[in-house]
C-alpha positions as a Markdown table, in Angstrom:
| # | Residue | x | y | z |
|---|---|---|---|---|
| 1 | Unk | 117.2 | 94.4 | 74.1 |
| 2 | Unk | 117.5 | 94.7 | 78.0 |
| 3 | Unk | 115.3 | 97.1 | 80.3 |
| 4 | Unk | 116.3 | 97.6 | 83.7 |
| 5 | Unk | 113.9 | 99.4 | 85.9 |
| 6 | Unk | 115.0 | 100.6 | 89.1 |
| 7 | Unk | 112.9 | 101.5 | 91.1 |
| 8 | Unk | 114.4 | 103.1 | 95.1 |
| 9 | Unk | 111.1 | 103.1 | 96.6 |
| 10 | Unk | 110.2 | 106.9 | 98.4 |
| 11 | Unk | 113.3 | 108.3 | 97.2 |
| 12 | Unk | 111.6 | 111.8 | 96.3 |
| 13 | Unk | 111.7 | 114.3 | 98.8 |
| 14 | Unk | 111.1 | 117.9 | 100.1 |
| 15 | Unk | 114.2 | 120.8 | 100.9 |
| 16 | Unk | 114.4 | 120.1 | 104.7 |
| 17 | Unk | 116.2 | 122.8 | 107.1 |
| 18 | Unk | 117.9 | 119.3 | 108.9 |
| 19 | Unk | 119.3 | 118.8 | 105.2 |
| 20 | Unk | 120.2 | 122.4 | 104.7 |
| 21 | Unk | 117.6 | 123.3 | 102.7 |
| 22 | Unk | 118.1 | 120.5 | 100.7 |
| 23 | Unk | 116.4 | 116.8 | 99.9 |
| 24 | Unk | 118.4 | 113.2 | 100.2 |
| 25 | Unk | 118.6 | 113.2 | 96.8 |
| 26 | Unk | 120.6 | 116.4 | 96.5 |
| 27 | Unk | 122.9 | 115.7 | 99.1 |
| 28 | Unk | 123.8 | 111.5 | 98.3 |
| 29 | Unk | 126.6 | 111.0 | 96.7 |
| 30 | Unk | 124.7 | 109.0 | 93.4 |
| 31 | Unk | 127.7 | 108.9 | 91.0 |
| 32 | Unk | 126.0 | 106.4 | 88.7 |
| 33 | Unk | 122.6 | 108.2 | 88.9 |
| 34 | Unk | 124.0 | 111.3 | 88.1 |
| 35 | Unk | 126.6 | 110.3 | 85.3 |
| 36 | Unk | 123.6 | 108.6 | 83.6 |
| 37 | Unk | 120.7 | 111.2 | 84.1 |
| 38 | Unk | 123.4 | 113.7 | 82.6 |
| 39 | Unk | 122.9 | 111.8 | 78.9 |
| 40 | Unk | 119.3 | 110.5 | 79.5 |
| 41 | Unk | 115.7 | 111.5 | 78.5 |
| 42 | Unk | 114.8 | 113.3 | 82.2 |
| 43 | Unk | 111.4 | 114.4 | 84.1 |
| 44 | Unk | 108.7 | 114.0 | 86.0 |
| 45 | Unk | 105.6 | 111.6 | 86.1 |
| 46 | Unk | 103.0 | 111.4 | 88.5 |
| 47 | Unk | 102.3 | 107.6 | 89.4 |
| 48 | Unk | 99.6 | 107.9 | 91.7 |
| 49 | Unk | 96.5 | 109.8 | 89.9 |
| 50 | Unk | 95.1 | 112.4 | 91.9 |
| 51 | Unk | 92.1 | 111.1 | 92.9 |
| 52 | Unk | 93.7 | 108.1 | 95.0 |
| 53 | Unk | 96.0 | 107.8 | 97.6 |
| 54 | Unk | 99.6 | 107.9 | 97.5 |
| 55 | Unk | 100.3 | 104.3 | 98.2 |
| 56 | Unk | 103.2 | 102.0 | 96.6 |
| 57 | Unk | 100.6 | 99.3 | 95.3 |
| 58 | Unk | 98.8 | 102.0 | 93.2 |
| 59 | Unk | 102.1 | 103.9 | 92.3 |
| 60 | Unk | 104.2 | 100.7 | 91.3 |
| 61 | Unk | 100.9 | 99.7 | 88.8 |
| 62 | Unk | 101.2 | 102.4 | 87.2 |
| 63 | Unk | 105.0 | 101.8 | 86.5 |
| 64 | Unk | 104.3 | 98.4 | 85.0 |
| 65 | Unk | 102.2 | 100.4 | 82.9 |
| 66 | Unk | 98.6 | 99.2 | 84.7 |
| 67 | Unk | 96.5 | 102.0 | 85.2 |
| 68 | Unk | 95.7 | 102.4 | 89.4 |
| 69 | Unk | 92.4 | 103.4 | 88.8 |
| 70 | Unk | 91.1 | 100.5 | 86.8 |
| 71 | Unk | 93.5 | 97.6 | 88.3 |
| 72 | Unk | 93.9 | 98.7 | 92.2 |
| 73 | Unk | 92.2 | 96.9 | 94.7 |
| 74 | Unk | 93.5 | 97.4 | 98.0 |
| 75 | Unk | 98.0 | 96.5 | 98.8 |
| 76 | Unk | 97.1 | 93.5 | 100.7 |
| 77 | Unk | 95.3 | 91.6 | 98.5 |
| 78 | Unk | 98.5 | 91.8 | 96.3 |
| 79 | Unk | 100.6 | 90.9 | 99.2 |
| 80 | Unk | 98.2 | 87.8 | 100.0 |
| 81 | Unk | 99.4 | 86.4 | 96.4 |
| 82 | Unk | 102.7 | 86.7 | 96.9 |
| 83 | Unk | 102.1 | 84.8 | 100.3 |
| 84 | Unk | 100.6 | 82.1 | 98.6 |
| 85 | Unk | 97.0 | 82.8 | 100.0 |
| 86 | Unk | 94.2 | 81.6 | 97.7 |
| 87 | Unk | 91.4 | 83.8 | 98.4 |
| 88 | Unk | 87.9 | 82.7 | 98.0 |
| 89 | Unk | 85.0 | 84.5 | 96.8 |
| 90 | Unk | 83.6 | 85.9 | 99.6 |
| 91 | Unk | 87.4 | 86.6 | 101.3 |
| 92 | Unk | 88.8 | 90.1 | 102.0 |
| 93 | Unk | 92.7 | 90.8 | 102.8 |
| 94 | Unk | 93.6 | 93.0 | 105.3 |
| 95 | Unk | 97.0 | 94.5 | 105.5 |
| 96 | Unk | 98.1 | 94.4 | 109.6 |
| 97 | Unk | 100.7 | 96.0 | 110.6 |
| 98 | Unk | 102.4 | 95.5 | 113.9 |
| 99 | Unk | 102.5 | 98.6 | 115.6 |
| 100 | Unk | 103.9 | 100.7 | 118.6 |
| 101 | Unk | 101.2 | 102.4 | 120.7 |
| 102 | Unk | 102.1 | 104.7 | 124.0 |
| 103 | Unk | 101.0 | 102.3 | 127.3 |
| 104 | Unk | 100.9 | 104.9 | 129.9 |
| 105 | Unk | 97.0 | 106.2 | 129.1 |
| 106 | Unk | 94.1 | 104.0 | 130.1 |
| 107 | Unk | 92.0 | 103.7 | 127.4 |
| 108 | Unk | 93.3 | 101.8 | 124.1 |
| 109 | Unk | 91.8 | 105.1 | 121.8 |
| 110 | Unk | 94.0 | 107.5 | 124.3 |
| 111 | Unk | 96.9 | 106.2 | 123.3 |
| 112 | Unk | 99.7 | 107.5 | 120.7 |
| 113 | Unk | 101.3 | 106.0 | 117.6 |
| 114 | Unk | 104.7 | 105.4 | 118.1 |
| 115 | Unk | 106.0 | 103.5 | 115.0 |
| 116 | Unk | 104.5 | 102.0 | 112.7 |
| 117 | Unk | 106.4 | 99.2 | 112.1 |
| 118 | Unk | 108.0 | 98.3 | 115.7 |
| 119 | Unk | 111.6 | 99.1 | 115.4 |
| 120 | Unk | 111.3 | 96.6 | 112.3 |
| 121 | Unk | 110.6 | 94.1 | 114.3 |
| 122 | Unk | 112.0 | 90.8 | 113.1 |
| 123 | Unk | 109.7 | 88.3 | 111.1 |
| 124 | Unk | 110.5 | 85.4 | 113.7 |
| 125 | Unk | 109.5 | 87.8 | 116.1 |
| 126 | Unk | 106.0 | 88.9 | 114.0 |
| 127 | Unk | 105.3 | 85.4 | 113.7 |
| 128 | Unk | 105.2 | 84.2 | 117.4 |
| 129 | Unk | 102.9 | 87.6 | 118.0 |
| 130 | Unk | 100.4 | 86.5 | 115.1 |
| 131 | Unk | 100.3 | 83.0 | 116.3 |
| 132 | Unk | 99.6 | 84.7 | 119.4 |
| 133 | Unk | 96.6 | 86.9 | 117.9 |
| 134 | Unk | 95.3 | 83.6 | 116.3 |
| 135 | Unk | 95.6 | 81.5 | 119.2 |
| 136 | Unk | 93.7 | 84.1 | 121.6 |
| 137 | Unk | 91.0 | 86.0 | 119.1 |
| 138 | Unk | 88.3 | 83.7 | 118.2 |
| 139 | Unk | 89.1 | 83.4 | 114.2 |
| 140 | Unk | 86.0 | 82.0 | 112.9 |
| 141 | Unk | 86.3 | 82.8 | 108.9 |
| 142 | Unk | 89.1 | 84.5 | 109.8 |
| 143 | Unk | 93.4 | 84.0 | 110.0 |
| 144 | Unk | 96.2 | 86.1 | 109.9 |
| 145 | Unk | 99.1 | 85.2 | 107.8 |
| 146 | Unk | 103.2 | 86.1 | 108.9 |
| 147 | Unk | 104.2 | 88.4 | 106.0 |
| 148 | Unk | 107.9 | 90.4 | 106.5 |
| 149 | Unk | 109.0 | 92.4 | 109.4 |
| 150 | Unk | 105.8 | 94.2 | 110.7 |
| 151 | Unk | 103.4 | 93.5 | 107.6 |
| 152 | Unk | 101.3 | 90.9 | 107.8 |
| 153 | Unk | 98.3 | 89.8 | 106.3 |
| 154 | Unk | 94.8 | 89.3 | 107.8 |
| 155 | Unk | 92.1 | 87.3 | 105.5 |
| 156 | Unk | 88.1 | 87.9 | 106.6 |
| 157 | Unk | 85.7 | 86.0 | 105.3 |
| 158 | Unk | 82.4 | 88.3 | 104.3 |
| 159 | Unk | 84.5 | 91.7 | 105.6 |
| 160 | Unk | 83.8 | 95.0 | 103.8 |
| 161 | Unk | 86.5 | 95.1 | 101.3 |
| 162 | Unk | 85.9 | 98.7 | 100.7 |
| 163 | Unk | 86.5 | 100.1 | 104.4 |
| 164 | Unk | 88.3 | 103.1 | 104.9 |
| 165 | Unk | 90.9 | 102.8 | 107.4 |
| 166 | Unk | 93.7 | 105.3 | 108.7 |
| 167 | Unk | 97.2 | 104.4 | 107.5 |
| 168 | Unk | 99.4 | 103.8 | 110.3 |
| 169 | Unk | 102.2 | 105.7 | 108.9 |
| 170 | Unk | 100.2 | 108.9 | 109.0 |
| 171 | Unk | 99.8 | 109.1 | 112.4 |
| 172 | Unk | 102.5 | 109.2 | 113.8 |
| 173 | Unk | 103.0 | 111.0 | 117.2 |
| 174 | Unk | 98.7 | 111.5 | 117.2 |
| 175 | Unk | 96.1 | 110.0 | 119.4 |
| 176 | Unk | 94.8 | 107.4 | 117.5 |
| 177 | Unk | 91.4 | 107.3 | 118.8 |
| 178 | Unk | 90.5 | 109.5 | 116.0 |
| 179 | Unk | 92.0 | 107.3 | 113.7 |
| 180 | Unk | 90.2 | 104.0 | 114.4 |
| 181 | Unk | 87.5 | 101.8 | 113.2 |
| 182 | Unk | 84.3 | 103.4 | 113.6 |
| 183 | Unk | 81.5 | 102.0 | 115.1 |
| 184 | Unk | 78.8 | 103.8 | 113.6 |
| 185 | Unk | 79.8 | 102.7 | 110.3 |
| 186 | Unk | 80.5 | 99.5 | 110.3 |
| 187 | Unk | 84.1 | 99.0 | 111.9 |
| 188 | Unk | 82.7 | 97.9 | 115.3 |
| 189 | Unk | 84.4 | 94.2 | 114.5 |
| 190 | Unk | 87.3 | 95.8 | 113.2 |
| 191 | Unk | 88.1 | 98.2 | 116.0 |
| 192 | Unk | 87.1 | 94.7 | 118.6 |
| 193 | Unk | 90.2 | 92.8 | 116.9 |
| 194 | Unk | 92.5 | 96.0 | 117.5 |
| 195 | Unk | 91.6 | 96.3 | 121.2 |
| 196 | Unk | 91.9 | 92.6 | 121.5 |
| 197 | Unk | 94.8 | 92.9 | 120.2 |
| 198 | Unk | 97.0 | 95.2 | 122.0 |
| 199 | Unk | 95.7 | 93.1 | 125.0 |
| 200 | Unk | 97.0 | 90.3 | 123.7 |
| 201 | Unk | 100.1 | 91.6 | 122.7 |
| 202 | Unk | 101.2 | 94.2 | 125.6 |
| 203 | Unk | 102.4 | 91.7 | 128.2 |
| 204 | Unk | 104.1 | 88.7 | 125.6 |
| 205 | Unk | 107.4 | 87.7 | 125.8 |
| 206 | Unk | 108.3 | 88.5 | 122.8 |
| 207 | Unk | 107.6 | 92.4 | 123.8 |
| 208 | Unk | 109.3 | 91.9 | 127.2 |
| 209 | Unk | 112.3 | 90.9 | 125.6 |
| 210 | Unk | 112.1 | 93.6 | 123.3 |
| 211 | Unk | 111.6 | 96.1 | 125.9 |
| 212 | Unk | 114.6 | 94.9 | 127.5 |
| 213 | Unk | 116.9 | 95.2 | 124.4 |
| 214 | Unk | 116.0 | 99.1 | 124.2 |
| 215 | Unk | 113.2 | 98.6 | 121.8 |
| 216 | Unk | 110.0 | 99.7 | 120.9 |
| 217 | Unk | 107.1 | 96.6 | 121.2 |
| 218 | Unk | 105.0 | 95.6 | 118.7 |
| 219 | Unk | 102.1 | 95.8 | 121.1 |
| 220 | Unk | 98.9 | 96.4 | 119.0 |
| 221 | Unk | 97.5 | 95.2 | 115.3 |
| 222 | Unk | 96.5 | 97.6 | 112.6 |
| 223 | Unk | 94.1 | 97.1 | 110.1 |
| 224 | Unk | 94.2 | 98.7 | 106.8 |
| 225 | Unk | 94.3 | 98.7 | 103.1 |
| 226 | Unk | 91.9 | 96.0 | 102.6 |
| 227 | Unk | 90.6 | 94.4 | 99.0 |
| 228 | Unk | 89.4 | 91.5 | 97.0 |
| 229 | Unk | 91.1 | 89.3 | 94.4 |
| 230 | Unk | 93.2 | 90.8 | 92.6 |
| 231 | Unk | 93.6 | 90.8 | 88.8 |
| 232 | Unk | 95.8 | 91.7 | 86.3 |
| 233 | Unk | 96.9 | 90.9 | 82.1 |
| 234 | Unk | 99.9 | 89.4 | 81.6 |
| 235 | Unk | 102.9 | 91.8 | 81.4 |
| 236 | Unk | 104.8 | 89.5 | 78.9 |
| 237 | Unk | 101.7 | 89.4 | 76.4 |
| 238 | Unk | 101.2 | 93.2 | 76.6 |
| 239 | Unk | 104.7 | 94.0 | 75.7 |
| 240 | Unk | 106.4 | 90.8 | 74.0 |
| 241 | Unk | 109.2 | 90.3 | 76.6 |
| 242 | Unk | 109.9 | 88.3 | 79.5 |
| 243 | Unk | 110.1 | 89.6 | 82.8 |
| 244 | Unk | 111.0 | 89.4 | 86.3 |
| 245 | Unk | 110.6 | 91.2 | 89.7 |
| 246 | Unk | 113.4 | 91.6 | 92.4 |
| 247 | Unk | 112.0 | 92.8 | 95.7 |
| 248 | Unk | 111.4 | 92.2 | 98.6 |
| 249 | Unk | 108.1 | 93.2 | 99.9 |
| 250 | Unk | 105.3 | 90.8 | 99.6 |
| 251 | Unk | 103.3 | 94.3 | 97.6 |
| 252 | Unk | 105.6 | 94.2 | 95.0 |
| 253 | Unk | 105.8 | 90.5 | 94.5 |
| 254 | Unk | 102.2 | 89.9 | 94.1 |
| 255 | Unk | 102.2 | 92.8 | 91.5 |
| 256 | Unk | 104.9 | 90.6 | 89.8 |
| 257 | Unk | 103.1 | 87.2 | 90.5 |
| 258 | Unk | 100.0 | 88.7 | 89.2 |
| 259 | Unk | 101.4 | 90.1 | 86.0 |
| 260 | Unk | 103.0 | 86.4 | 85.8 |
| 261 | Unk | 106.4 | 88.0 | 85.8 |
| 262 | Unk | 109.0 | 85.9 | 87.6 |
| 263 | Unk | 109.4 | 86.7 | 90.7 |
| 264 | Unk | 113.0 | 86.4 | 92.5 |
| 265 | Unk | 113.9 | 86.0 | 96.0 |
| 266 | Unk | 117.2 | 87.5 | 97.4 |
| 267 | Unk | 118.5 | 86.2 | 100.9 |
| 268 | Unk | 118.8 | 88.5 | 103.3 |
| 269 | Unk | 116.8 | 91.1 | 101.2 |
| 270 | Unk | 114.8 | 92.9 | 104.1 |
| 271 | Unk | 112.5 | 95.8 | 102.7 |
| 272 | Unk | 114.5 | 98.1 | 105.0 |
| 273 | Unk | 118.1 | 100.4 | 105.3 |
| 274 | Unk | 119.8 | 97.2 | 106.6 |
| 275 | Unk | 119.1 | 94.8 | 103.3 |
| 276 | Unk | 121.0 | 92.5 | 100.9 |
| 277 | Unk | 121.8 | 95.4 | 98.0 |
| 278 | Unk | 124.5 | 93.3 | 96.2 |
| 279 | Unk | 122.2 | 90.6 | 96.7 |
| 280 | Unk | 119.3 | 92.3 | 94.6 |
| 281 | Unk | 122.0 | 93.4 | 91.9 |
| 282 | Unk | 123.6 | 90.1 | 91.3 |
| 283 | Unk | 120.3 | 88.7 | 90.8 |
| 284 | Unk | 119.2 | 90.8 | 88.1 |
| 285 | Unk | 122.3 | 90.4 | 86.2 |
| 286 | Unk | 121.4 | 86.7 | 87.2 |
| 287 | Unk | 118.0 | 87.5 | 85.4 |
| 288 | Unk | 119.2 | 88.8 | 82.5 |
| 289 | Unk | 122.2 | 86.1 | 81.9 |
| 290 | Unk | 119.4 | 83.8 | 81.9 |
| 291 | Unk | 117.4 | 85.6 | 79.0 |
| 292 | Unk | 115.1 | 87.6 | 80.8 |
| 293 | Unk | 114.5 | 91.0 | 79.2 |
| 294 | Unk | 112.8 | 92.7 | 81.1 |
| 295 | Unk | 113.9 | 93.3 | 85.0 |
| 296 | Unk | 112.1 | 95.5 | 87.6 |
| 297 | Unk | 114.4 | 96.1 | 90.8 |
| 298 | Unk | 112.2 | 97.4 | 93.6 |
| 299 | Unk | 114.4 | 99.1 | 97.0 |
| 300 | Unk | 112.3 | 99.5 | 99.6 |
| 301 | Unk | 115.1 | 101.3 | 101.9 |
| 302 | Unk | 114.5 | 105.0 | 101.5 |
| 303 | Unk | 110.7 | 105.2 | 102.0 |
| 304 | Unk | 111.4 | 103.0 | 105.0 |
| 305 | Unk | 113.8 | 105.8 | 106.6 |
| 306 | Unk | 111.2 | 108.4 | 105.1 |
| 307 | Unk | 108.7 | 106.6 | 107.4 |
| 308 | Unk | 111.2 | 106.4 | 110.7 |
| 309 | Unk | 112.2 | 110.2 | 110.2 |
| 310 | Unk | 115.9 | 108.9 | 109.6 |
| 311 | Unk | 117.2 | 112.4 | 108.2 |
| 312 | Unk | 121.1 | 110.1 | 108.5 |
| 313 | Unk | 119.7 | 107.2 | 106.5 |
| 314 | Unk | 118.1 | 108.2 | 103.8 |
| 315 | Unk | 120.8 | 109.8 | 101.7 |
| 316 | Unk | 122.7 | 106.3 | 102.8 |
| 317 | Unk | 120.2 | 104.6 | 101.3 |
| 318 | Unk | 120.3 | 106.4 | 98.2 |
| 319 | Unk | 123.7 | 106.1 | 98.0 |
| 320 | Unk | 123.8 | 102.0 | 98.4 |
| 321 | Unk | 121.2 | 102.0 | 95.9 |
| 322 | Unk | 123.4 | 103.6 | 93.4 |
| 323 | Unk | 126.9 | 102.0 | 94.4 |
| 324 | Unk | 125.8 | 98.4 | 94.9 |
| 325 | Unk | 123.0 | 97.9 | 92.8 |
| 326 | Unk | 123.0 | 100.7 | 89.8 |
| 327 | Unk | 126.7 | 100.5 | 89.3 |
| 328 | Unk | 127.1 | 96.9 | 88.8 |
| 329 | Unk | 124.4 | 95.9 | 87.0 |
| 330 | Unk | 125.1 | 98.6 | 84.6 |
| 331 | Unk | 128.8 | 97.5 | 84.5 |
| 332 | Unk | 127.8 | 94.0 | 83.1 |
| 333 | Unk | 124.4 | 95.6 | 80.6 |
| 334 | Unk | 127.6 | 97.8 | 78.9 |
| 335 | Unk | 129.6 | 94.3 | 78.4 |
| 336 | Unk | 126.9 | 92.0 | 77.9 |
| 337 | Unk | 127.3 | 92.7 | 73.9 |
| 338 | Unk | 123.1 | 93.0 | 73.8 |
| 339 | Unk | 121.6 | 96.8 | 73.5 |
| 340 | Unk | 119.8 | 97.7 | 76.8 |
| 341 | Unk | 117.8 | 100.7 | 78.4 |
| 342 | Unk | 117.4 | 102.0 | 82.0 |
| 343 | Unk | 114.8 | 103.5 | 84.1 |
| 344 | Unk | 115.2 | 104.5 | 87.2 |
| 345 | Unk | 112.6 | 106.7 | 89.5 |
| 346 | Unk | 110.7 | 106.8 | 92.9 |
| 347 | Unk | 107.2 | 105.6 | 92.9 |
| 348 | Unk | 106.5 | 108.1 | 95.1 |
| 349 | Unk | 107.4 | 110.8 | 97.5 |
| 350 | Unk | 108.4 | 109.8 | 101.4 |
| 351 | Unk | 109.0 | 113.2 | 102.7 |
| 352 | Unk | 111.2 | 113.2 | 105.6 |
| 353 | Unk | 109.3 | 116.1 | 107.3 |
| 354 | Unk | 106.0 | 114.7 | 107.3 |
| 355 | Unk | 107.0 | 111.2 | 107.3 |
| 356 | Unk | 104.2 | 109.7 | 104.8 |
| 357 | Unk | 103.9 | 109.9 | 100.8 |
| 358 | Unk | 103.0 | 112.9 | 99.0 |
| 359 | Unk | 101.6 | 113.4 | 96.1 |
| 360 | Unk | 104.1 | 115.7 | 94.2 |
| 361 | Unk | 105.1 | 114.0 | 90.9 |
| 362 | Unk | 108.3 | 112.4 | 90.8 |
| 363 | Unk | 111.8 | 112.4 | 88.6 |
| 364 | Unk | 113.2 | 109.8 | 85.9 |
| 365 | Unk | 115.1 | 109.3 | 83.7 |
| 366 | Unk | 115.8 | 106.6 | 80.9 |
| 367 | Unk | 119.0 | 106.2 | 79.9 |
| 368 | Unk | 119.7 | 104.7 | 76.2 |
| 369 | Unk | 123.2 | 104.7 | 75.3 |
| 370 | Unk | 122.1 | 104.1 | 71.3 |
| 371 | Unk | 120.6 | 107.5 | 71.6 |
| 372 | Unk | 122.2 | 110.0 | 74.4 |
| 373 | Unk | 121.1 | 113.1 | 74.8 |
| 374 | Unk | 121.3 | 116.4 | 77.0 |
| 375 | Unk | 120.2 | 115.3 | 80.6 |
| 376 | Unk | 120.5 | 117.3 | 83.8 |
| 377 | Unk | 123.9 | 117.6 | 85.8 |
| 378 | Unk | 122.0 | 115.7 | 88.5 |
| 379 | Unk | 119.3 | 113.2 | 89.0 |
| 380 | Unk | 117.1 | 115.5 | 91.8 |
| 381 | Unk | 113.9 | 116.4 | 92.2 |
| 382 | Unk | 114.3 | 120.3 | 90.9 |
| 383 | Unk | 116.4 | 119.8 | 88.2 |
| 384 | Unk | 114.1 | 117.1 | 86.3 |
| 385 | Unk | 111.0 | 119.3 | 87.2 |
| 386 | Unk | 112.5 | 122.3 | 85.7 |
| 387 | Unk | 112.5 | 120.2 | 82.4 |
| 388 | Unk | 109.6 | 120.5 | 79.8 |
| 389 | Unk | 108.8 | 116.6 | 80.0 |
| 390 | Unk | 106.0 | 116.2 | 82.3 |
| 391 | Unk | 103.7 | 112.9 | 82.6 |
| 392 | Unk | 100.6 | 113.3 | 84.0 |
| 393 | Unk | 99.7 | 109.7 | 83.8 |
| 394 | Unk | 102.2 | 107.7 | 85.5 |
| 395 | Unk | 101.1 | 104.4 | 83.3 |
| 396 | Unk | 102.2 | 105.5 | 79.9 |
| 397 | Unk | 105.9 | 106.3 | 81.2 |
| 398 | Unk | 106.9 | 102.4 | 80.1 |
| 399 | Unk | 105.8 | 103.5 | 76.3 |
| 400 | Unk | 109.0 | 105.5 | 76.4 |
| 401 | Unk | 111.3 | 102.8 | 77.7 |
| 402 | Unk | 109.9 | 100.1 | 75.6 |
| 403 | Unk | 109.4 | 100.9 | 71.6 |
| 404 | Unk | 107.4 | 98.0 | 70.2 |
């Protein structure tokens, strides 16, 4: 047997009046999605349990079928695996984001948040700015780490791994001096490295240049999402298949290094609208010609145009996801001459409007073509919720895709 498990990160939304009253996923033209849903077992599961945060680390656990509230420890830990970071004992990762603040106001807490992810800056860009940030800061017990794009990874030696910082992507177009590290409980070395930071950052070339080309700098680090060493059983023992992770955020790979899933790289995969989607396709069907049986393909486009607003995009996104990855890899599962399964879902919700995750559950469906049944006509949001499966626990959906 096969499983594919798709996974286009965000995809769920809310009706938006700049959609005409509808979400991305009622206006993209998903042939594959639909055609499938339309004979599949459909609903909705909530991945992220109420009590926690919406976040992707948290959401995606609970698709590989670990529950969030006993395995979650914080996204960048899990991203510090997959960049080959051994943490010690004593070590906390940070998750820093390269950001875009306003630079009119005079004081660093006046200021507003622009984008939290610089125009996607470029990773050879990130990296001269966090050479920068370690060349300038004094790092004692501390170095940051290039991840992808504008997510990077800050390890502290002795820092509280339990501090609650403000998500960068939630604040968009606020003051952020609300929003900072606290000195009256404990952020006062925190919120130093953020000042410092901007500082340092503001006046480099790199940000000149950018400036120049019509985009927005990636003028000040943000802390957040921090955590210890990470842990998890392996997902091949639990479940008696081999398995393998196509993604490209560092989040998702650590999930799959953890789990000691293989874990594939795809050139030009990018974690954003503009990424290698035939690239991810061909190498799951590369996966599974290889023996793998298990294949988890994680799209981070459409919670990235979620997070940028990109009302244009999304749908896009949705509808490359379907076309260039769905479509072909279930063109090869339905000549392969094995029996195979599909999954597909968002972890979460990205609404457009409010340009952050939600909490509303989200739909799936799992398409087994041993054993069709009646689906929905399409694969969106209302017409899975108005069906009488309902999940409450996002980390017992797998059960249904895998029968041992």
């Amino acid at each position: 047997m096969k499983y594919l498990v798709l996974i286009p990160d965000g995809m769920a939304d809310r009706p938006s009046e700049k959609l005409g009253g509808k979400t991305p996923m009622q206006i993209a033209d998903k042939t594959t999605m639909d055609a499938l849903a339309a004979r599949s077992l459909c609903g909705t599961v909530l991945n992220v349990p109420a009590e926690m945060v919406p976040e992707s680390d948290t959401a995606n656990l609970a698709i590989m079928s670990y529950d969030p509230r006993k395995y979650s420890k914080g996204r960048s830990p899990l991203e510090a695996v997959s960049l080959g970071i051994k943490l010690g004992d004593n070590d906390t990762a940070i998750r820093c984001n390269l950001v875009t603040v306003s630079e009119d106001e005079d004081k660093y807490e006046d200021r507003i948040m622009i984008d939290h992810s610089a125009d996607e800056i470029t990773t050879e860009e990130a990296d001269e700015l966090c050479a920068a940030l370690n060349e300038a800061l004094p790092m004692d017990g501390r170095h940051l780490y290039t991840g992808v794009s504008y997510r990077h990874c800050l390890i502290w030696d002795g820092a509280d791994s339990t501090y609650d910082f403000a998500r960068p992507h939630d604040i968009i177009g606020q003051r952020i001096g609300g929003y900072l590290p606290s000195e009256d409980n404990g952020g006062k070395e925190f919120l130093e490295f953020m000042r410092r930071g901007y500082d340092i950052l503001k006046d480099h070339p790199v940000n000149a240049r950018r400036r120049a080309e019509g985009k927005h700098p990636a003028n000040s680090p943000w802390l957040w999402s921090p955590g210890q060493n990470p842990s998890l059983p392996s997902f091949s023992e639990k479940w008696g298949i081999s398995a393998a992770v196509v993604s490209a955020v560092d989040l998702i790979k650590g999930i799959g290094i953890c789990a000691g899933m293989e874990v594939i790289d795809v050139p030009g995969a990018t974690g954003n609208y503009s990424t290698n989607y035939t690239g991810k396709a061909n190498a799951a069907i590369d996966a599974f010609k290889r023996g793998t049986e298990f294949v988890y393909v994680h799209v981070e486009a459409p919670d990235e145009c979620g997070h940028r607003g990109e009302y244009d995009t999304k749908p896009l996104a949705i509808e490359k996801i379907d076309s260039l990855i769905l479509k072909p890899v279930l063109e090869y599962l339905e000549n392969c001459g094995d029996d195979f399964k599909i999954m597909v879902l968002p972890d979460h919700p990205t609404p457009l409007d409010i340009r952050t995750h939600s909490h509303e559950p989200v739909p799936f469906f799992i398409y087994d073509p041993a054993n069709t049944t009646e689906g929905v006509s399409h694969f969106t949001e209302d017409e899975c919720s108005a069906r009488e499966l309902y999940i409450p626990d996002g980390s017992e959906l797998l059960s249904k895709l895998i029968v041992k």
